[in-house]
N, C-alpha and C positions, 0 to 999 in steps of 0.2 A: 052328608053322605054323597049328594048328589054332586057336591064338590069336588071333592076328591077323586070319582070317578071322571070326571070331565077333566081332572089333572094329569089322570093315567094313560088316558087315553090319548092327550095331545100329546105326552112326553114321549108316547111310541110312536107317535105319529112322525114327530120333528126324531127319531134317531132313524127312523127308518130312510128319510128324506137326505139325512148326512150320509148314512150307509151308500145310498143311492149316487152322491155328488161324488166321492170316492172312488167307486168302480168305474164309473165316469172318465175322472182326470185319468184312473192308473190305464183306460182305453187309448186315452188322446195319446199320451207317454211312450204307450208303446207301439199306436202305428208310426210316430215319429222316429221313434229309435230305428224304425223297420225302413223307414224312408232315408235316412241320415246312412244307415250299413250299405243301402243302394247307390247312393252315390258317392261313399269312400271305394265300393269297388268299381265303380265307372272310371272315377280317378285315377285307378292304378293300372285300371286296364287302357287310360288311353296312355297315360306313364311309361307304360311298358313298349306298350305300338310304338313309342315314340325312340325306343333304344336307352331310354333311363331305368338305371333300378334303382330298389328303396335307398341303398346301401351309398350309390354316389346322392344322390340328396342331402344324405346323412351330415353333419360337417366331421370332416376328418380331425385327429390328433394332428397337431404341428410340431415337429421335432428337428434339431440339428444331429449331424449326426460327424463323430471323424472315422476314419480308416486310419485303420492298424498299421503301423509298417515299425518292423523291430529298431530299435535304437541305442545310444549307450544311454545307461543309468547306471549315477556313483549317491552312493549313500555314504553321509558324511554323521561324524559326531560332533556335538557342540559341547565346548564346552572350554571352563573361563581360566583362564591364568594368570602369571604377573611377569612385570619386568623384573629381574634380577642382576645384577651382576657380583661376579666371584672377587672382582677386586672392590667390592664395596664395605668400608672398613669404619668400625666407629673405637677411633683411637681414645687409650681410656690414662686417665692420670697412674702415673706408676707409686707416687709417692702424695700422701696427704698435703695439704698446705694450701695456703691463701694465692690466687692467681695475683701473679703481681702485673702482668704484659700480654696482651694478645695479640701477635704481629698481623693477622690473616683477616679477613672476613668471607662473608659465606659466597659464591659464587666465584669467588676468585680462584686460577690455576696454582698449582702445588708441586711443587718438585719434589721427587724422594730425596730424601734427610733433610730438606728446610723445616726451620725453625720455628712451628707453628705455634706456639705460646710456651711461658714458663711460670712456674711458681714462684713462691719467696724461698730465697735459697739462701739469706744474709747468712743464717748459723753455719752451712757449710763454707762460705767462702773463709771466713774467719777462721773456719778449725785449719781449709788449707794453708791460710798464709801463718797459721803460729805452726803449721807440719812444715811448713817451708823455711822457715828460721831456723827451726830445731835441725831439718836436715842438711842446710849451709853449714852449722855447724859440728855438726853428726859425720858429714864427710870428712871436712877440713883435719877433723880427730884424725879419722878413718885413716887419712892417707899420709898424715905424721906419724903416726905407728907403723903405717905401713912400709913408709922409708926405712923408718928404724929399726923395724923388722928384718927386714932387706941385710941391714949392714950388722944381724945378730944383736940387736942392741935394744935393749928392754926385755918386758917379758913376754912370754908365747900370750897370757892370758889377757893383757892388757891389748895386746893386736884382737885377738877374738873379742872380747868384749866389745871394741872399737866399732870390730867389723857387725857385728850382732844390733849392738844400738840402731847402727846404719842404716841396714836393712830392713830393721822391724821399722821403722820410720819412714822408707821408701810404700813398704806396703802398707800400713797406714795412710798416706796421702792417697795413694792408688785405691782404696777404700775409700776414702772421704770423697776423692774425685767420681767413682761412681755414683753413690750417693749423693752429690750434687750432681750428676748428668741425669737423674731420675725429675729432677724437677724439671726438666725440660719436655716438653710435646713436638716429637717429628713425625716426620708425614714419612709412614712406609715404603708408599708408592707414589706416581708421580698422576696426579688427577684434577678434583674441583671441590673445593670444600664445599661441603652441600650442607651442614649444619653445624653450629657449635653451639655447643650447652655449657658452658660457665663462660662466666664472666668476672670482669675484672674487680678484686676489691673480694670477692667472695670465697668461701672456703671448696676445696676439691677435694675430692675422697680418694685415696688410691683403689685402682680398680675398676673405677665407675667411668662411664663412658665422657668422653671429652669434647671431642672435634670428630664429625665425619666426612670421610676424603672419599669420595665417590672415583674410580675410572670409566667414562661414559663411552669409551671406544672399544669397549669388551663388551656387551651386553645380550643378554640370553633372556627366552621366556620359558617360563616351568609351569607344567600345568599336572594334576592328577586326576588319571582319568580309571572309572569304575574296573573291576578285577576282569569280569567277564569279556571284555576289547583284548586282552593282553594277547592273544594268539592273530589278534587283526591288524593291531598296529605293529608297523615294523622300522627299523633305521632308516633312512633317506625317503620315505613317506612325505607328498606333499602337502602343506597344511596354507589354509587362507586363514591370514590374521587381519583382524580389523580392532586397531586399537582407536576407538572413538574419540578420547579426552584429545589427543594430537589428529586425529582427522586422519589416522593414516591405514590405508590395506594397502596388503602385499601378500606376496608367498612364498614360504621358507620353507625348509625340509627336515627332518626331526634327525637331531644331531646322537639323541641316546635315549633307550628304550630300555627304566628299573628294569631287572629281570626276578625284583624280589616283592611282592606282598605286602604293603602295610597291610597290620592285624589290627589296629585301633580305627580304621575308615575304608578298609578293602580297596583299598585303590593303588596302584603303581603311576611315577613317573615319568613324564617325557619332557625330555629341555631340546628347545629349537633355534637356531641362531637370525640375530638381525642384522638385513644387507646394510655394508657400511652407509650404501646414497640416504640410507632413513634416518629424519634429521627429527629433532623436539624429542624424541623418547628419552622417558626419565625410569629410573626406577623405582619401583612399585605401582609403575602404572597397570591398568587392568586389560588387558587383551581376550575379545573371544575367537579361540582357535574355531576351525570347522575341520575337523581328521578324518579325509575318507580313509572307512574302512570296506568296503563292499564296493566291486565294481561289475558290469553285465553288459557286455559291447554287443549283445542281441537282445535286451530286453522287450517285451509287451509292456508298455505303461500307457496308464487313461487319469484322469482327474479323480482323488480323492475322494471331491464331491459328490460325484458318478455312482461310488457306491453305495446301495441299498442293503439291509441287511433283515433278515425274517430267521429268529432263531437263535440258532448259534452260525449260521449261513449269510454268506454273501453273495450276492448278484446284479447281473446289473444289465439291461434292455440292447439288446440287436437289433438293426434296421435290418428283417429279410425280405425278397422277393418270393412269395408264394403264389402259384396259379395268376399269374401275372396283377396280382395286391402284393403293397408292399404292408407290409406289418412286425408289430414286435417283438420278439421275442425274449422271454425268460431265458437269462442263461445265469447258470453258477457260477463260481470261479473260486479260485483258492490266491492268497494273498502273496506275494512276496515281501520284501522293504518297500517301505514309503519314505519321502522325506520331502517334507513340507508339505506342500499342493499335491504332490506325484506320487502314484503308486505301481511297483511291479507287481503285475498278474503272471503267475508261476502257472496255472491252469486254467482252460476256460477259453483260452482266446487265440489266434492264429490270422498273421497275415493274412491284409486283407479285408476281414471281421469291421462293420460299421457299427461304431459303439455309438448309441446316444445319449449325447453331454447337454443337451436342452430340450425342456419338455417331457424330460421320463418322469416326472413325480406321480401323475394320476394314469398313468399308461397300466392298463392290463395284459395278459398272455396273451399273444395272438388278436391283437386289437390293431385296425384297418390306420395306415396313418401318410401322412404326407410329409417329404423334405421340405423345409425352407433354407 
């Protein structure tokens, strides 16, 4: 018993004794605090004697900033087309049959009505030359009755007959002769044979495509471009083509401007011509035009980048001079075209206006800052 109480007693002993080292420290604490507030305001007030305030201590924002000065800005469309040309022709077999000759090969010049291959055409020559016996002797008739005719002598029928055989026999060869001129392949026009699809030994289909004669000194790009352009592009429009695969830009002008709708892709055409000094263009090669449609010989334009957006809102940081600080400003603006890096600001901005294009990311409204 006597234990226990000698336990009670020490244990209030030793919390009273903690209690006591507690109010202690929390003494020490706070005449320090009270000494530490006395010399941050010694601090400011010799700071201040001195012509500094908190505020130049501070380190400033660091910002570039450009001035506005109106400019043109053309807003273009991109977008991809092919080489084509109107004399490009894939001449096709007129008449079935086995090729027997192919005069041409592929790259080689081509004159209109050269002889550019032929089929087997043995069964027609044969039918002409037994049309051509029959009709040596078909005449020779012809024209003994027709003497004898002449001097009344014989009969009217035997002249008609004569003359009937004759003639159906003339037109027959004239038949047979067409029908062998079918197995012949000529070249339309005068150009560069650019492919041939049969060969020699194999059979050809009538119909089916033969020999193609390209003319390379005609050639057009055609490109279709979306419905909603159709009121912005117009005839003699300048367009930048850059045909990669040849290495070659230039600028041509739009020669014709659909004025009708495809329904199955919404889109209408434009065909633009290539200057004759432009050399390696083939056709089917890929070309991407660039078509302005939009132009603004006073625009305000800033960097893309520049714009911030909170919302459904755009804005984007001013350098002003306020109460002689320079600092940022919030300002809104409404969007015009962009194209690529550039964008027209339709509102918001006015010669002059120093946009800043570096260092606006953590800039606040009215936050204190410096040009670099």
């Amino acid at each position: 018993m006597k234990k226990n109480i000698i336990y009670i007693i020490a244990t209030i002993f030793l919390l009273s004794c903690n209690s006591n080292d507690k109010q202690t420290t929390l003494n020490d604490l706070e005449k320090q605090q009270h000494e530490i507030s006395e010399k941050i305001k010694t601090l400011k007030a010799e700071i201040s004697s001195e012509g500094k305030t908190e505020e130049n201590t501070q380190k400033l924002a660091s910002v570039s900033v450009e001035t506005i000065m109106p400019v043109n800005f053309d807003h273009f469309i991109e977008v991809q087309g092919t080489v084509e040309s109107d004399n490009n022709i894939l001449i096709p077999a007129q008449t079935s049959g086995i090729v027997e000759h192919i005069f041409v090969e592929e790259g080689e010049k081509a004159e209109k009505g050269q002889l550019l291959a032929e089929l087997d055409g043995a069964i027609y020559e044969k039918s002409i030359e037994e049309l051509n016996t029959a009709l040596e002797l078909a005449t020779t008739v012809f024209e003994r009755q027709n003497r004898l005719w002449d001097k009344k002598i014989g009969s009217e029928i035997s002249f008609l007959q004569a003359k009937t055989n004759k003639e159906s026999l003339e037109r027959k060869l004239e038949t047979i002769k067409e029908q062998y001129r079918l197995t012949k392949i000529f070249s339309p026009i005068n150009g560069t044979v650019d492919n041939i699809l049969i060969k020699e030994g194999e059979a050809a289909g009538a119909g089916f495509g033969a020999i193609r004669v390209v003319q390379l000194s005609d050639l057009k790009i055609k490109a279709n471009l979306a419905e909603n352009h159709i009121s912005q592009v117009h005839k003699n429009d300048q367009v930048q083509v850059n045909i990669s695969s040849s290495g070659s830009m230039f600028k041509s002008n739009i020669m014709s401007v659909s004025k009708v709708i495809d329904p199955e892709n919404r889109t209408f055409k434009i065909e633009l011509d290539i200057p004759k000094n432009i050399k390696n263009i083939k056709p089917n090669m890929l070309a991407v035009l660039q078509v302005k449609d939009y132009s603004n010989h006073n625009a305000m334009i800033i960097p893309l980048n520049v714009l911030q957006k909170t919302g459904n809102s755009y804005f984007i940081f001013l350098a002003k001079k306020i109460n002689n600080k320079l600092i940022a400003e919030k300002t809104f603006i409404k969007m015009g075209k962009y194209y690529k890096n550039i964008v027209e600001i339709s509102e918001g901005l006015k010669k002059g206006d120093k946009v800043i294009i570096q260092g606006f990311q953590n800039l606040s409204d009215g936050e204190v800052i410096t040009i670099i």
